[in-house]
N, C-alpha and C positions, 0 to 999 in steps of 0.2 A: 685357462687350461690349454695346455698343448693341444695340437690336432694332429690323429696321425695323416702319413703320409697315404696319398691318391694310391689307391688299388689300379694303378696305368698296367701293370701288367699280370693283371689275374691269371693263377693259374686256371684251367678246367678240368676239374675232375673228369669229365666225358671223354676226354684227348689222354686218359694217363695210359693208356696201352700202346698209345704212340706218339711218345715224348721227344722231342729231336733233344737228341743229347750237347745240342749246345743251347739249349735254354735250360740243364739239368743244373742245377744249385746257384742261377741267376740269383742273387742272393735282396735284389730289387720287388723281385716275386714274393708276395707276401706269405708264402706257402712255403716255398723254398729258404726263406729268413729263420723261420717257423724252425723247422726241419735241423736246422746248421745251427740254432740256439741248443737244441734239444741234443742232437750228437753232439755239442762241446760239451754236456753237462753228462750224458749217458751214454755217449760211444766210446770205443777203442778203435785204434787206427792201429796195428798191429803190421811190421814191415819183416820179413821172413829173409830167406837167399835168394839174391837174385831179384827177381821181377816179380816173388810169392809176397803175399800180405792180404789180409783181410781186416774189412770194419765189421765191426759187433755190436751190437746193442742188446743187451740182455734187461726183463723189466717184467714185473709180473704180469699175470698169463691175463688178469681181469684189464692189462691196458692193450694188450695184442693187436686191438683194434688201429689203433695210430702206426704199428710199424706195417700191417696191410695196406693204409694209403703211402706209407715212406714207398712200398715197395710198388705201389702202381704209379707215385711220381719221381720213379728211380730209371729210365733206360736201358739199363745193364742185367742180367741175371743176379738171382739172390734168390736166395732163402729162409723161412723160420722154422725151424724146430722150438718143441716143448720140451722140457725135461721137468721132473718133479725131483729131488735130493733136501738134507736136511742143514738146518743151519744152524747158526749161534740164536738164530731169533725165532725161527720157528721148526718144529720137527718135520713139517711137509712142505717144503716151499715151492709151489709150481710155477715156472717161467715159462719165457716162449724168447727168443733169441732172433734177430735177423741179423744174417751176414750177406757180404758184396766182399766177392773177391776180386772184382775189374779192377784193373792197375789205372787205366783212365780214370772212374772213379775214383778210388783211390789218390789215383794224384790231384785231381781237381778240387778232393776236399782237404787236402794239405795246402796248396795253396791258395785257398782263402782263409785259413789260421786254425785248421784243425791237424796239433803237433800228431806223430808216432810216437807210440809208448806214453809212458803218466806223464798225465797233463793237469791234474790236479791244481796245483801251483802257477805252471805257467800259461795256461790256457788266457789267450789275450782276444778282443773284438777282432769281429770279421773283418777281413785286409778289403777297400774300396766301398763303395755304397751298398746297405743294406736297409730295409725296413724293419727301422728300431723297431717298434710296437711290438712287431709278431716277433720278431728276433728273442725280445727279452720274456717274450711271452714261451714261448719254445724251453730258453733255461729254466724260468718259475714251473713250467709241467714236469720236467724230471729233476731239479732241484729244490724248488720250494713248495709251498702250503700254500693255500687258500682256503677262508672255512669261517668258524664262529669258536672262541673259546670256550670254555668251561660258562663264564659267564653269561657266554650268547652275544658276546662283542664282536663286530668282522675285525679281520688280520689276513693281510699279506706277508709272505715272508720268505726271504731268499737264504738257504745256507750254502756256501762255497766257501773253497782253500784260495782262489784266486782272486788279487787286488783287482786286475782289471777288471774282471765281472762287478766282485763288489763296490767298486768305485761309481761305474757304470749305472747299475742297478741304484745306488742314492740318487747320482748325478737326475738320472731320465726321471725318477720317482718323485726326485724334490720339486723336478720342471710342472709335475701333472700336480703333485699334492700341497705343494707348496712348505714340505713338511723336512724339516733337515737329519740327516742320521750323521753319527760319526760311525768314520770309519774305523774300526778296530778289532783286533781277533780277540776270538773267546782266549781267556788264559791256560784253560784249560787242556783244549786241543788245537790250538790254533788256527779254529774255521771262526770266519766271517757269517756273523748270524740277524739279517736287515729285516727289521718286521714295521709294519704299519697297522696302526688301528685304527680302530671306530668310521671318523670320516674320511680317514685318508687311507685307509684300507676300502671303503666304497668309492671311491674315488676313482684309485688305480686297479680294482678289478674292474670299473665300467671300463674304463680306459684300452687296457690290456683284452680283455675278454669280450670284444666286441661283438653283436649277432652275425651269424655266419663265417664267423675266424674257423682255423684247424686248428684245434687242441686236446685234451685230453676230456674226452665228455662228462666225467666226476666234477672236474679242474670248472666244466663249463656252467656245472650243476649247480655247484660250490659259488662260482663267483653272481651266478643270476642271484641266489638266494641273499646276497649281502644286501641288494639295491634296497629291499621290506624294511633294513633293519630302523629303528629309527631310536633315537638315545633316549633315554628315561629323562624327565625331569628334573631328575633327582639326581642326575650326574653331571658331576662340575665337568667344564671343559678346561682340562687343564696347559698349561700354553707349553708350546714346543721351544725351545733354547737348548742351544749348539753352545758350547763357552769354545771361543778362538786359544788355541793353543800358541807357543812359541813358536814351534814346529811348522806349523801351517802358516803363521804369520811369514816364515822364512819362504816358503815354500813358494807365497803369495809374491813374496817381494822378488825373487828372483824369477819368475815368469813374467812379472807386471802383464799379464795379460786375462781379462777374465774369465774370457771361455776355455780357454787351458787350464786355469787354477780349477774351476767349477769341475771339469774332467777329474784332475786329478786328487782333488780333497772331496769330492763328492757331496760338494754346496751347490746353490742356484748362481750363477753367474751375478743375480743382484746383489748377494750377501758378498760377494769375492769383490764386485764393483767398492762397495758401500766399506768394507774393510777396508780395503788397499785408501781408498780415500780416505780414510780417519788415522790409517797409518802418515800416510803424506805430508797430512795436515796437521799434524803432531797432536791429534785431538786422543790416539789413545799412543804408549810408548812401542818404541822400537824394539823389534826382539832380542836379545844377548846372542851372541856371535857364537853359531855351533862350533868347538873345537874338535 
């Protein structure tokens, strides 16, 4: 099992009323990783005339509690407001909204990889060193699920419109679970839909959901509650198999290189090793030449 990275540079809650703003979105900081996961998957970066623009984070009013510490490990002025209005899903939907209108803000979180305007799509990893762990843990609180199905089985599960996340999100999950996903869009709407079960959904919430992390306290709730679960007797364990596509085969050969393949097919580095060499070796066939 992976181990995440040294807490070297703990934030401290006790210190958020007087943050120097050049340790704001250290993105090394396990809190600040946290934070810049969570706005790639729930902020807008909004760029106006001139030197105007604001970030937003709009989320219902029951998690308001997480944009309270964004905003004491923020240096700059901001605000939340609530609003109640109705929607496609529900007739009373009460949120609660933080906005940062600092242009230093602002521009600090553009360049570490949080685009202006929809980013859906192109939303790519933080630019330079980040702690993965809490990073991906950040995305799973405002994009994905943690919980127990219908049947009472644990599940992790990440949905996104973006490759790099989703590539990402197998890549670090296959490291922890050992467990391989492909990578593919729903046909339907074309988001990315990455779930884990039984053990490898316990697995990666101890992993991700560690004691004392920052995250969403349901999300926290959610993931302690998986560690009880334990499989019935009476349930086969059924084996995980990835089939090696053409595609990826090509993919593989023109990188030769494992940790770049494993990045970008969202395999473990062993299986991308372990391919490339039975490609090599002529033990399975070469792929047909994409025209």
């Amino acid at each position: 099992m992976a181990e995440r990275e040294p807490n070297a540079h703990q934030f401290m809650p006790d210190d958020a009323l007087g943050v120097d703003p050049a340790r704001f979105m250290d993105l090394k900081v396990p809190e600040y990783a946290y934070m810049f996961g969570f706005l790639q998957a729930d902020g807008h970066l909004q760029q106006g005339v001139g030197q105007k623009g604001k970030l937003t984070v709009e989320i219902n009013i029951r998690d308001i509690g997480i944009l309270r510490t964004f905003q004491q490990m923020t240096p700059y002025n901001s605000s939340i407001t609530e609003r109640t209005r109705s929607t496609n899903f529900a007739k009373t939907h009460h949120s609660a909204t933080w906005t940062v209108c600092s242009l230093e803000a602002r521009t600090m979180l553009n360049d570490r990889g949080l685009p202006y305007g929809r980013k859906s799509k192109t939303v790519a990893l933080p630019r330079g060193q980040f702690s993965q762990c809490d990073y991906l843990r950040g995305v799973i609180d405002a994009d994905g699920s943690v919980g127990c199905t219908g049947q009472g089985h644990p599940f992790v599960s990440l949905t996104t419109q973006s490759t790099a996340i989703a590539a990402y999100m197998c890549f670090y999950a296959g490291k922890i679970t050992g467990t391989e996903r492909s990578l593919r869009r729903n046909q339907r709407d074309g988001i990315f839909n990455i779930t884990y079960h039984t053990e490898s959904a316990q697995a990666l919430s101890a992993h991700l959901y560690y004691p004392g992390c920052l995250s969403l306290a349901r999300k926290q709730t959610a993931a302690d509650s998986l560690a009880t679960w334990v499989r019935p007797a009476n349930m086969r364990v059924a084996p995980e198999r990835r089939r090696w596509t053409a595609a990826e085969d090509r993919v593989l050969l023109r990188l030769d290189n494992d940790a770049a393949a494993a990045m970008e097919l969202g395999r473990t580095e062993k299986s991308c090793y372990l391919r490339l060499w039975r490609l090599r070796t002529g033990q399975v066939a070469m792929p047909a030449v994409d025209h």
